[in-house]
KOLKESE-845416 format. One line per field, with one value per residue (C-alpha): residue number from 0; residue in one letter; x, y, z. Coordinates in nm, 2 decimals. Layout:
% KOLKESE-845416
num = [NUM; ...]
residu = [A; ...]
east = [X; ...]
north = [Y; ...]
up = [Z; ...]
//
This chain:
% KOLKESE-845416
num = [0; 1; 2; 3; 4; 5; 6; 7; 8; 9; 10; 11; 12; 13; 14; 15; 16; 17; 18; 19; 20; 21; 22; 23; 24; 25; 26; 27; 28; 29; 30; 31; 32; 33; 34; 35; 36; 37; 38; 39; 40; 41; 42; 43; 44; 45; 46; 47; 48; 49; 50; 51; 52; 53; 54; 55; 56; 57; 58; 59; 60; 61; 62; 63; 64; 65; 66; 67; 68; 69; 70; 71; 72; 73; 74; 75; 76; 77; 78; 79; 80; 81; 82; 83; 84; 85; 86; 87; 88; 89; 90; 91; 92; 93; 94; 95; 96; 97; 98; 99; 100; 101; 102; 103; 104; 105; 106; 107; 108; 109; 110; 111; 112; 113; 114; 115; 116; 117; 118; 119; 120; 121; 122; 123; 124; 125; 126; 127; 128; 129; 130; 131; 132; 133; 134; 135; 136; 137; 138; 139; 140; 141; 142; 143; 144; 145; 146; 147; 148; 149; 150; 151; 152; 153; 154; 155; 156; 157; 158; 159; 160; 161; 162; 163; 164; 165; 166; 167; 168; 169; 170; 171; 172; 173; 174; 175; 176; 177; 178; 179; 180; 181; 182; 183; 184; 185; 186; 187; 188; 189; 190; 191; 192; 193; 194; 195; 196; 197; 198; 199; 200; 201; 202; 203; 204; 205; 206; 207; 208; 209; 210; 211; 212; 213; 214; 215; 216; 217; 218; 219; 220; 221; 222; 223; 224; 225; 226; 227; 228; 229; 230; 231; 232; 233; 234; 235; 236; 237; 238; 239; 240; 241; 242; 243; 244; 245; 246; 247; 248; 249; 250; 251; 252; 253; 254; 255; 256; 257; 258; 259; 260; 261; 262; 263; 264; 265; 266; 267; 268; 269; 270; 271; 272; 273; 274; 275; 276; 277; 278; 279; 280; 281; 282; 283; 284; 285; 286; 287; 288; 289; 290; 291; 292; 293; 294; 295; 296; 297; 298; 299; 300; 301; 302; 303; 304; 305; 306; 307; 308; 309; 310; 311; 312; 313; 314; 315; 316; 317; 318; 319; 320; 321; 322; 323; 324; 325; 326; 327; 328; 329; 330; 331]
residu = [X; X; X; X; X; X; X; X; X; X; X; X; X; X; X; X; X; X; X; X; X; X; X; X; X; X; X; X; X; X; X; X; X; X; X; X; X; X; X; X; X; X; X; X; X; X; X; X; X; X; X; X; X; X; X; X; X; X; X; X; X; X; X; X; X; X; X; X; X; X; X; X; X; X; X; X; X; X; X; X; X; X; X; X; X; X; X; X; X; X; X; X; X; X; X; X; X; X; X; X; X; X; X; X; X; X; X; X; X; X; X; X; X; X; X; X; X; X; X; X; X; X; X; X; X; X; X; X; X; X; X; X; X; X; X; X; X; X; X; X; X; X; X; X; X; X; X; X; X; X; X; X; X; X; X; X; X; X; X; X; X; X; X; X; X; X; X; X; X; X; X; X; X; X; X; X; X; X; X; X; X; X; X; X; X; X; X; X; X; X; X; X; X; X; X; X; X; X; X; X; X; X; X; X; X; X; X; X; X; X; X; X; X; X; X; X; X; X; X; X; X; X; X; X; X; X; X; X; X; X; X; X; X; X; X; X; X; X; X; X; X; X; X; X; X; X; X; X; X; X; X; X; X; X; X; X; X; X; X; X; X; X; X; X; X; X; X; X; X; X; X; X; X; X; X; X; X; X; X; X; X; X; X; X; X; X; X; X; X; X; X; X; X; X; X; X; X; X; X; X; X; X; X; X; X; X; X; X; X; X; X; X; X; X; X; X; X; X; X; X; X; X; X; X; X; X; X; X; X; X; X; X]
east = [22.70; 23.05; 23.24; 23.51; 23.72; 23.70; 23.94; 23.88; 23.53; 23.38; 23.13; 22.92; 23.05; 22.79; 22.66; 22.36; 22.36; 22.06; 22.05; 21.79; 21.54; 21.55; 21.71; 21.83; 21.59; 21.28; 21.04; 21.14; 20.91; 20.75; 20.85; 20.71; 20.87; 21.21; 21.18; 21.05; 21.36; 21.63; 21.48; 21.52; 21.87; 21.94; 21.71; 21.95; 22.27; 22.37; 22.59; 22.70; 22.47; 22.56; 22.40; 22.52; 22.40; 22.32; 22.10; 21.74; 21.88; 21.93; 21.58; 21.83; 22.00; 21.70; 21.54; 21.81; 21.87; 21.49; 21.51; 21.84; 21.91; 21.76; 22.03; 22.32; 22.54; 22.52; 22.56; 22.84; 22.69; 22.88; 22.79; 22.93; 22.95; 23.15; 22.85; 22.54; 22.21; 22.22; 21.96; 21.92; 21.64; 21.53; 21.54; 21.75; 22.10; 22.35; 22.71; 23.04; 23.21; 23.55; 23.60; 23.66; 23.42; 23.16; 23.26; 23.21; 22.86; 22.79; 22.89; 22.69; 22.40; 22.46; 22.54; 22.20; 21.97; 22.10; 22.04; 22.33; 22.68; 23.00; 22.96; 23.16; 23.30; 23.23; 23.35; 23.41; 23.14; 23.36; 23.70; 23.64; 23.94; 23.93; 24.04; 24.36; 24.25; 24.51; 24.27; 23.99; 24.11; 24.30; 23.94; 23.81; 24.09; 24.00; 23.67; 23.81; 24.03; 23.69; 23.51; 23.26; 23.37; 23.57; 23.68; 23.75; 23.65; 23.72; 23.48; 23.54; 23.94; 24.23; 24.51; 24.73; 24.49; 24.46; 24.81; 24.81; 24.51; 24.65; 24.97; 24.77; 24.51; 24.46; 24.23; 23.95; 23.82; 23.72; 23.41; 23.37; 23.18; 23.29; 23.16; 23.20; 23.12; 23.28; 23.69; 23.79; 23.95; 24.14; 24.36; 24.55; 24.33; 24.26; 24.59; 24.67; 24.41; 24.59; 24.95; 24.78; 24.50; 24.22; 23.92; 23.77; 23.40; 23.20; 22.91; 22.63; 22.76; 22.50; 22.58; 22.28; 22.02; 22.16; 22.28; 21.97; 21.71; 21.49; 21.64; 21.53; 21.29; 21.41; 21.04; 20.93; 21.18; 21.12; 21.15; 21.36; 21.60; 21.98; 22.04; 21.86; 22.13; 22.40; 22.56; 22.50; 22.14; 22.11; 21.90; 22.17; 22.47; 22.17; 22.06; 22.44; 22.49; 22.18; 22.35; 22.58; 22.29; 22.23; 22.57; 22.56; 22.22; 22.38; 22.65; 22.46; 22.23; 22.60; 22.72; 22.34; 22.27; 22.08; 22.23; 22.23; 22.42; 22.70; 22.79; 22.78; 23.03; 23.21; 23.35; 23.37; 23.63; 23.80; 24.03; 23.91; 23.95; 23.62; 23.31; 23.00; 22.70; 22.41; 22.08; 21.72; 21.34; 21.22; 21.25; 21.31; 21.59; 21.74; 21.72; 21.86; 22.20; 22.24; 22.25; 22.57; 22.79; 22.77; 22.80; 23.18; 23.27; 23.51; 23.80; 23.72; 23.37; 23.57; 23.74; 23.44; 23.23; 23.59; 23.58; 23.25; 23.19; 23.44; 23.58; 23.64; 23.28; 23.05; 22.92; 22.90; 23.09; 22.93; 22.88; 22.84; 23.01; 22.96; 22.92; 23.29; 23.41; 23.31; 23.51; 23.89; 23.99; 24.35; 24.60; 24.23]
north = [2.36; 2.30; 2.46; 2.34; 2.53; 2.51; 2.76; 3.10; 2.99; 2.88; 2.67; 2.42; 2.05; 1.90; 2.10; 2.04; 1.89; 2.00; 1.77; 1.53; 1.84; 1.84; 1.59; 1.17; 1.02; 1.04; 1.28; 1.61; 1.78; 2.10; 2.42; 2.48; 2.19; 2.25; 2.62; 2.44; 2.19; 2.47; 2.74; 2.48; 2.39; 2.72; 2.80; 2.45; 2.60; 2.50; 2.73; 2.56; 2.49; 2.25; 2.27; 2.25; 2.36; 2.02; 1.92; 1.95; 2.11; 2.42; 2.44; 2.35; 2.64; 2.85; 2.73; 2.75; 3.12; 3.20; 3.11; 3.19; 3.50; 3.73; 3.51; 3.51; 3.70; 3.43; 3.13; 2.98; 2.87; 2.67; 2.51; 2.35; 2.35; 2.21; 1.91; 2.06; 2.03; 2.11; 2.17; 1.88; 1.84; 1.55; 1.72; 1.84; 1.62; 1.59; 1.71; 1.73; 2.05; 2.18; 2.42; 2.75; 2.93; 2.63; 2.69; 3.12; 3.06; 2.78; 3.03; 3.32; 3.10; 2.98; 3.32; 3.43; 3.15; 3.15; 3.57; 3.63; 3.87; 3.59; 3.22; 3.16; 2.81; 2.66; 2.30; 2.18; 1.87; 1.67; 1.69; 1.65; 1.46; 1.62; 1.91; 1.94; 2.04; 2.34; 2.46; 2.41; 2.53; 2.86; 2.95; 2.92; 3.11; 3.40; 3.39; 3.45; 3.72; 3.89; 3.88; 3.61; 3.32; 3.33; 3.00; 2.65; 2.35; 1.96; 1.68; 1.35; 1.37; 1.19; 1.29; 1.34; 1.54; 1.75; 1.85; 1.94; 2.16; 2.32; 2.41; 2.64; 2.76; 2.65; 2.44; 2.48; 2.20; 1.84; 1.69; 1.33; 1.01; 0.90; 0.73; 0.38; 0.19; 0.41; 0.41; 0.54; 0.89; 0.67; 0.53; 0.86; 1.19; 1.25; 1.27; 1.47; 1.73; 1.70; 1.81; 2.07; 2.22; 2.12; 2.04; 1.78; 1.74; 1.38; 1.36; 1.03; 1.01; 0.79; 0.56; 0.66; 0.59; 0.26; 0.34; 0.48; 0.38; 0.14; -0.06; 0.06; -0.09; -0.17; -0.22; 0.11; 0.31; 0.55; 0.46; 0.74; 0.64; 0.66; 0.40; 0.17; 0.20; 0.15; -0.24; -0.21; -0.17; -0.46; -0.77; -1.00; -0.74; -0.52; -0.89; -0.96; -0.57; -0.63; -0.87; -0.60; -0.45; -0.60; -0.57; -0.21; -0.13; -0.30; -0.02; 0.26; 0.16; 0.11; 0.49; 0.59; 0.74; 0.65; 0.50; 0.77; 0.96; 0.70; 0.73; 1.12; 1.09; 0.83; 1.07; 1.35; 1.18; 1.09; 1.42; 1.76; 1.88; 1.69; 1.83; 1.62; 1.75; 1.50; 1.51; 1.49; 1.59; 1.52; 1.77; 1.47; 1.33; 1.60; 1.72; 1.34; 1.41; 1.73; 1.56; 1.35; 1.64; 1.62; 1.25; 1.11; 0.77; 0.59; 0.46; 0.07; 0.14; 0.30; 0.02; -0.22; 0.00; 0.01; -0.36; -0.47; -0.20; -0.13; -0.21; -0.54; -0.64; -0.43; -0.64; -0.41; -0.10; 0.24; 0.33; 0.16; 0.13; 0.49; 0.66; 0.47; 0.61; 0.95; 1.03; 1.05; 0.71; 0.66; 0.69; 0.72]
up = [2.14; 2.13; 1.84; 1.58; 1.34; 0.96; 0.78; 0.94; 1.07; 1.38; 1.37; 1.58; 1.62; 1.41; 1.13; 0.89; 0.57; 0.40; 0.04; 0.24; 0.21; -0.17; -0.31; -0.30; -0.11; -0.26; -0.27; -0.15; 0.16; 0.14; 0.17; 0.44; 0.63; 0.50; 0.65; 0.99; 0.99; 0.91; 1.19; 1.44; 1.34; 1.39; 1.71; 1.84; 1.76; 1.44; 1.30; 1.00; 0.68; 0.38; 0.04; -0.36; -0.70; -0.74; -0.47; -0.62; -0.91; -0.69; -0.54; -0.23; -0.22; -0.32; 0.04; 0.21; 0.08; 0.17; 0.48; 0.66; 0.47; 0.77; 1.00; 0.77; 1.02; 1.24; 1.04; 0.82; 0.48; 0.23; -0.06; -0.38; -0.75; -1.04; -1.03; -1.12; -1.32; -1.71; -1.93; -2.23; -2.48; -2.23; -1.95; -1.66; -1.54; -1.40; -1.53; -1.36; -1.52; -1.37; -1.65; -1.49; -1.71; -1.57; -1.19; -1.24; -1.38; -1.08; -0.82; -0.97; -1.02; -0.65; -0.53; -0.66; -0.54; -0.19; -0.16; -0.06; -0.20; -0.08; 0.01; 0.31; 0.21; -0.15; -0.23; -0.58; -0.56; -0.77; -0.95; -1.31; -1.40; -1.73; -1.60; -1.39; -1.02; -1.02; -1.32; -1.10; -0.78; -0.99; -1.06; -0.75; -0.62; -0.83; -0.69; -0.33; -0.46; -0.66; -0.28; -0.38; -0.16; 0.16; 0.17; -0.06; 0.03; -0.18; -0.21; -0.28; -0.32; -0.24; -0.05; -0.35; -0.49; -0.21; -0.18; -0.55; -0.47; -0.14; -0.36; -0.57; -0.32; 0.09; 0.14; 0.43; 0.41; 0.25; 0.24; 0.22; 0.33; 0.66; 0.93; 1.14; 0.85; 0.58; 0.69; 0.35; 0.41; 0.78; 0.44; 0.39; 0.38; 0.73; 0.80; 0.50; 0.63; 1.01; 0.81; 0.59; 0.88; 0.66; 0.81; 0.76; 0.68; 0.73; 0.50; 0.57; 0.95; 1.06; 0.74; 0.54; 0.84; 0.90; 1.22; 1.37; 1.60; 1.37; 1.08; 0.74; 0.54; 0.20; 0.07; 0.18; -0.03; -0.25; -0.61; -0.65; -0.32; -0.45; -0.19; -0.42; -0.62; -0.30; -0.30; 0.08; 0.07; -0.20; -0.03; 0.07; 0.17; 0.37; 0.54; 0.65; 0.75; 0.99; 1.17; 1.27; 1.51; 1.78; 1.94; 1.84; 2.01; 2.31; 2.28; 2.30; 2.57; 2.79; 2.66; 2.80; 2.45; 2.07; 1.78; 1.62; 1.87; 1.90; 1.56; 1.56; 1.89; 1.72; 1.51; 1.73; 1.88; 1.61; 1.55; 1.70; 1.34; 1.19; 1.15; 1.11; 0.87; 0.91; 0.77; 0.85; 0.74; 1.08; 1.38; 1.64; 1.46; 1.46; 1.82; 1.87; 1.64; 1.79; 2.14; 2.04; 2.08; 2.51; 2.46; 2.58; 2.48; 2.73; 2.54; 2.54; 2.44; 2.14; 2.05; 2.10; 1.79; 1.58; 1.59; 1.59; 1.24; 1.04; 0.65; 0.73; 0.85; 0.64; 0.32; 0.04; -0.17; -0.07; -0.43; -0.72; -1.06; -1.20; -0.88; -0.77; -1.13; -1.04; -0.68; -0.66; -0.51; -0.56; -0.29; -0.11]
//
């Protein structure tokens, strides 16, 4: 597979992100199915593995730990904290802490579960705007200094925020939404990571499994589905985003590929410095994503998917109200 740079690391063009085995959409699979899915990522080529304290309250990272820790030579692993599960008389949530003393105890907690003595590239999930990011980032930077991460990564930030956090510490990376019908970080951050030689990391690249090869059923979700919660899946916005479809299965039959690959190569050609991470439970699916990166796009078949899906067309906010509350949106 072709590779990409992130920080000091390379890695393969399209990466895995690993939440959809424990966590968000429903039901989490099996062990035993998890271990299948991430040995043939790796037997494919992937080279780069995304998890988080959060993600199934760490049984994420506990897998993922399990499983690659005989191949953690050959592999870059990052995860996150600074979002993570706390223990309440009700039961487990979710808290955003950016304390410093919060982000040490997430990385030794994460450092435990995933087996391993230095995570390679460790995002704070969230800024908690309590706290100023150069408290935040100070820490973390003290945890590269003590040999227990390589490598810092942001999540959800804006551009602003970024350079405040670059000033304290460099930033690898940033991990965000992006894809052809999330344009968010085109407003400011890509080009802030372009100045700064941050990578840049696309989370949801195939839009949540919108842009795959058979619609989603709305009906069949999971209870427990966070896109339940998403103003794009809602009834009437996911009816109008429908509409989008057909002209965009006619584009991938002309670049001879899936849906799912075109909007992986999408944003491979974007800028040579993002990395896509998607996700999958199913085997298939994820030989198809991994496909994308020997698709080439000609340049008006480019600007045929830029126009036909973009901000202007999709019906819908990606989050809703708390989840909007919660990511660093200004100067976006």
């Amino acid at each position: 597979m072709q590779q990409r740079q992130i920080g000091p690391f390379s890695v393969s063009a399209i990466g895995l992100g690993c939440m959809n085995l424990s966590h968000a959409y429903g039901t989490p699979i099996s062990m035993e199915q998890g271990e299948r899915l991430l040995l043939a990522a790796l037997d494919a080529g992937v080279t780069l593995f995304d998890t988080a304290a959060l993600y199934g309250f760490g049984t994420n990272e506990t897998l993922v730990g399990r499983v690659l820790k005989p191949h953690r030579q050959k592999i870059t692993l990052a995860s996150k904290g600074g979002m993570a599960g706390v223990q309440f008389s009700d039961g487990m949530k979710r808290v955003i802490d950016g304390r410093p003393e919060a982000l040490r105890r997430n990385c030794e907690d994460s450092l435990r579960r995933l087996q391993t003595e230095v995570i390679d590239l460790y995002y704070l999930h969230r800024w908690d705007k309590a706290v100023p990011i150069e408290d935040s980032v100070g820490a973390l930077s003290d945890l590269v200094k003590a040999g227990k991460l390589r490598a810092i990564g942001l999540s959800e930030v804006s551009a602003a925020t970024l350079r405040r956090a670059h000033a304290v510490h460099p930033i690898a990376a940033v991990q965000t939404e992006y894809s052809l019908w999330t344009r968010n970080p085109e407003i400011a951050v890509l080009d802030a990571c372009r100045e700064l030689g941050t990578a840049f990391v696309a989370f949801s690249p195939v839009a949540r499994g919108f842009l795959c090869n058979s619609p989603l059923d709305l009906v069949a979700l999971d209870a427990k589905d966070i896109r339940r919660s998403m103003p794009r899946f809602e009834p009437a916005n996911y009816a109008a985003n429908l509409g989008l479809i057909p002209a965009y299965l006619a584009l991938a039959r002309e670049a001879g590929c899936t849906p799912a690959q075109l909007a992986l190569a999408w944003l491979l050609h974007q800028e040579s410095y993002i990395v896509p991470i998607p996700g999958t439970t199913n085997v298939d699916h994820l030989t198809d994503d991994l496909g994308a990166s020997g698709v080439t796009l000609a340049p008006d078949l480019l600007t045929r998917l830029d126009g036909l899906i973009n901000q202007k067309t999709v019906h819908g906010a990606r989050y809703g109200a708390q989840s909007s509350g919660e990511v660093d949106t200004e100067s976006f």
